[in-house]
Residue frames relative to the residue before (quaternion, step in Angstrom):
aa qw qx qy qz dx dy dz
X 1.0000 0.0000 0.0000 0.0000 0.00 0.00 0.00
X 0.3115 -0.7022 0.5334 0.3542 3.68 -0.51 0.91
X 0.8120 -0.4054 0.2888 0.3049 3.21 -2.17 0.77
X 0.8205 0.4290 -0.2270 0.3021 3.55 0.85 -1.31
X 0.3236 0.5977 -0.4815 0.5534 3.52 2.13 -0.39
X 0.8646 0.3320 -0.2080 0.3147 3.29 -0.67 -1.44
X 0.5178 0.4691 -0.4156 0.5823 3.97 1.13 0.26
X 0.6754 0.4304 -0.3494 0.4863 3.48 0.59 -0.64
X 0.8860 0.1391 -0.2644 0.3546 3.48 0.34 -0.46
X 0.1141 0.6340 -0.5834 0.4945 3.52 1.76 1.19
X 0.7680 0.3153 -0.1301 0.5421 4.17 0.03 -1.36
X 0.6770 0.2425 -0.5530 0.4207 3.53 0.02 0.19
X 0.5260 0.5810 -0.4953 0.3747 4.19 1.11 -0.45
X 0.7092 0.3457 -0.3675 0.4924 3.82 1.18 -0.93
X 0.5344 0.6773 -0.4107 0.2950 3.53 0.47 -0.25
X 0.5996 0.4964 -0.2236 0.5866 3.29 1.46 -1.11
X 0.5994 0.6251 -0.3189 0.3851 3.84 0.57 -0.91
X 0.7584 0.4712 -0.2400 0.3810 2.79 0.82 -1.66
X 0.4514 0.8009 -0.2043 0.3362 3.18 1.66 -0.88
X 0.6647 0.5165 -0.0555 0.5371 2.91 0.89 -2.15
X 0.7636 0.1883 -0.3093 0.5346 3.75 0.48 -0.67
X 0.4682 0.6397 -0.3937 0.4654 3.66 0.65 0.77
X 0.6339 0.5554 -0.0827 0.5319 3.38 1.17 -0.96
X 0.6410 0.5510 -0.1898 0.4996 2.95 1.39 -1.65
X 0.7424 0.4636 -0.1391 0.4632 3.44 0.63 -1.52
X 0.5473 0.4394 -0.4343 0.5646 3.94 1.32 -0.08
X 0.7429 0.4632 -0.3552 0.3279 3.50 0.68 -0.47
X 0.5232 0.6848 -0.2205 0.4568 3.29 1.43 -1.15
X 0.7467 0.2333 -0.1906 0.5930 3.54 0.94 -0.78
X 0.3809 -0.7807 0.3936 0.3009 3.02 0.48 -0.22
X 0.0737 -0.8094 0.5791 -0.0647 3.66 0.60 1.06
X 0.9034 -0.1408 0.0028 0.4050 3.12 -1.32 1.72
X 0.5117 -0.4849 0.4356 0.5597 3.83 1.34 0.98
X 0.3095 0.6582 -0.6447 0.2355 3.69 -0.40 0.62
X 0.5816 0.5564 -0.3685 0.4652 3.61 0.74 0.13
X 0.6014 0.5922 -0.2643 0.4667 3.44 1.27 -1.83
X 0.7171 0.5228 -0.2167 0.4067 3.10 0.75 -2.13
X 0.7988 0.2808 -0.2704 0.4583 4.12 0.55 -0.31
X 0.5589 0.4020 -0.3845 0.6150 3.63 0.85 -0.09
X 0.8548 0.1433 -0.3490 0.3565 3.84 -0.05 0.23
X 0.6803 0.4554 -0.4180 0.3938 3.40 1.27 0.45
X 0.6267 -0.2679 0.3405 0.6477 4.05 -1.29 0.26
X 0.8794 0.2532 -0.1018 0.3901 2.69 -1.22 -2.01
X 0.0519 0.7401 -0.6459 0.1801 4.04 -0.16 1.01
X 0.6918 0.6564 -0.1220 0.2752 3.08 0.91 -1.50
X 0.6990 0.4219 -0.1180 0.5652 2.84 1.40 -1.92
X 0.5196 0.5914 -0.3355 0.5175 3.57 0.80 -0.69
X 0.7171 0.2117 -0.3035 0.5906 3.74 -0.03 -0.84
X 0.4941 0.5360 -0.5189 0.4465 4.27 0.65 -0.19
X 0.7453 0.4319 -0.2428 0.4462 3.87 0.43 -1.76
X 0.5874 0.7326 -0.1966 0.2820 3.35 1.04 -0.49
X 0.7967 0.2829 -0.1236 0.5196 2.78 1.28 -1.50
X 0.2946 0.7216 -0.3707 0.5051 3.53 2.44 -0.29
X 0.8739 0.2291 -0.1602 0.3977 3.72 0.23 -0.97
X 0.4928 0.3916 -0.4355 0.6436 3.60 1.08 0.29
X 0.4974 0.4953 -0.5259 0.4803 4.38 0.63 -0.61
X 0.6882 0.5154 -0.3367 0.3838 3.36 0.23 -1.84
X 0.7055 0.4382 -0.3258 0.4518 4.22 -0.08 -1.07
X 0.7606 0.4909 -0.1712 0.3888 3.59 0.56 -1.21
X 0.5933 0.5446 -0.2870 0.5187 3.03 1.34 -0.47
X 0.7626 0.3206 -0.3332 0.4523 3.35 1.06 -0.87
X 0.6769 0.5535 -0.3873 0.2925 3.52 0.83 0.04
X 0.5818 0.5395 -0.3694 0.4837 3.23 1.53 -0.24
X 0.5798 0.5433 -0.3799 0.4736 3.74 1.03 -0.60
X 0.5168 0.4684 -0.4131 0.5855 4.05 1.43 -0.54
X 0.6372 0.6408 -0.2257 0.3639 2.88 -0.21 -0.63
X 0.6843 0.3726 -0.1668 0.6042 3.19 0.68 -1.32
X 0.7069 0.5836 -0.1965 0.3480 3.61 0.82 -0.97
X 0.5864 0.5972 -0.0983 0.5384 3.38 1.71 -1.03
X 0.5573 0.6006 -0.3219 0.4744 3.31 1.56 -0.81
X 0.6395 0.6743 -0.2787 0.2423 2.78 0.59 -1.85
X 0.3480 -0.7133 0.5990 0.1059 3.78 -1.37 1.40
X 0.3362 -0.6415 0.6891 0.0235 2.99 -1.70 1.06
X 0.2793 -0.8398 0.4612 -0.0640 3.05 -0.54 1.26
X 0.5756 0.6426 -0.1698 0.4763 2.92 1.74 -0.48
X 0.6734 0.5398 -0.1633 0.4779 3.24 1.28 -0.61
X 0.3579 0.6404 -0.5783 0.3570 3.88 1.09 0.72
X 0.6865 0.4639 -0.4858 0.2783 3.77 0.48 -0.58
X 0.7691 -0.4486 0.2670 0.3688 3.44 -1.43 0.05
X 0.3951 -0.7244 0.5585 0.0849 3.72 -1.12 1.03
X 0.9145 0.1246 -0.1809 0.3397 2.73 -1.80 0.68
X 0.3505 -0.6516 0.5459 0.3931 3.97 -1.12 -0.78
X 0.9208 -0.0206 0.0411 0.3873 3.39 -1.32 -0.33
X 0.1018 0.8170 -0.5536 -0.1256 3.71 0.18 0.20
X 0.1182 -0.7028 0.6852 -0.1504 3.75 -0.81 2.10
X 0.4380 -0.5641 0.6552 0.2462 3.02 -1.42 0.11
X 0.3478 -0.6312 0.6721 0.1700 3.28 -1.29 0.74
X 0.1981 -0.6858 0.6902 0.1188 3.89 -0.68 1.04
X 0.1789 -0.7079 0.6822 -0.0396 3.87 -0.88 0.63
X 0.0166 0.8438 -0.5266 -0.1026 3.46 -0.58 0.50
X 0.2949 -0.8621 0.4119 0.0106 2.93 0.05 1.70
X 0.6682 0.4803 -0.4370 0.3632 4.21 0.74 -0.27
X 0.6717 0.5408 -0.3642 0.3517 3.75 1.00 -0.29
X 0.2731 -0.6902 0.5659 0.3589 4.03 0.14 0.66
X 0.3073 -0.7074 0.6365 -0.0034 3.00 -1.75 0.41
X 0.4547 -0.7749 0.4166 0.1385 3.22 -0.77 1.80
X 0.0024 -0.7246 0.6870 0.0543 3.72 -0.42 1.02
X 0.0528 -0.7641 0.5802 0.2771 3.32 -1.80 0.04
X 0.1347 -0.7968 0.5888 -0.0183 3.04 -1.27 0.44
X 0.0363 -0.7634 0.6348 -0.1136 2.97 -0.11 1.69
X 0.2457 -0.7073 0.6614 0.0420 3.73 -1.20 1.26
X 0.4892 -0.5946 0.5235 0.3647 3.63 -1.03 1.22
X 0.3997 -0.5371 0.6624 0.3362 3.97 -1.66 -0.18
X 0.2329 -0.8124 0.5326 -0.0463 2.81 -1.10 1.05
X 0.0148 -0.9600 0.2612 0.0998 3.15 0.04 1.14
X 0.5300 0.5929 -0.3553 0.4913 3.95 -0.73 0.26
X 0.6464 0.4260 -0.3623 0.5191 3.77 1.28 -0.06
X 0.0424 0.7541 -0.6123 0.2339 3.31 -0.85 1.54
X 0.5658 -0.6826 0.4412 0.1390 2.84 -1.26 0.92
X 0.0346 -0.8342 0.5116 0.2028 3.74 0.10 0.69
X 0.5105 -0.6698 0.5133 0.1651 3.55 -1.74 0.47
């Protein structure tokens, strides 16, 4: 299995986990009666199922960034950039801009 299959689905297995003890911890405390609201209704089950599917589904992708962002270039040992000068700016002498604006016409001032 190549390296990046099997990274990718290394972070989507913790992504779900993390999920799962997320879920866990909304229930445990009970966020917004979220316990009440699945222990006394049918579909509890599926709800805490769709639940932990869409918080799996985000987490997963952020750990797999994450994982990805990490990742080292190796390529990058040789030498950067070009010359590094200073730019000198002389900053006490104003400078003449123009700015000529078309006339515009038909705009008057009413009384």
């Amino acid at each position: 299995m190549p390296k990046l299959i099997r990274m990718y689905i290394i972070n989507v297995a913790i992504g779900f986990a993390i999920a799962a003890v997320f879920v866990g911890m909304l229930l445990w405390f009970n966020i917004a009666n979220l316990w009440h609201l699945v222990t006394h209704s049918e579909s509890g089950l599926l709800a805490v199922f769709i639940l932990w599917l869409a918080n799996g589904i985000v987490f997963a992708g952020v750990q797999f960034a994450i994982a990805v962002m990490r990742m080292k270039d190796d390529d990058d040992d040789g030498p950067r950039g070009g010359r590094k000068m200073p730019i000198r700016i002389d900053t006490s002498k104003p400078i003449r801009v123009r700015a000529a604006a078309p006339a515009q016409k038909g705009l008057h001032k009413r009384r």
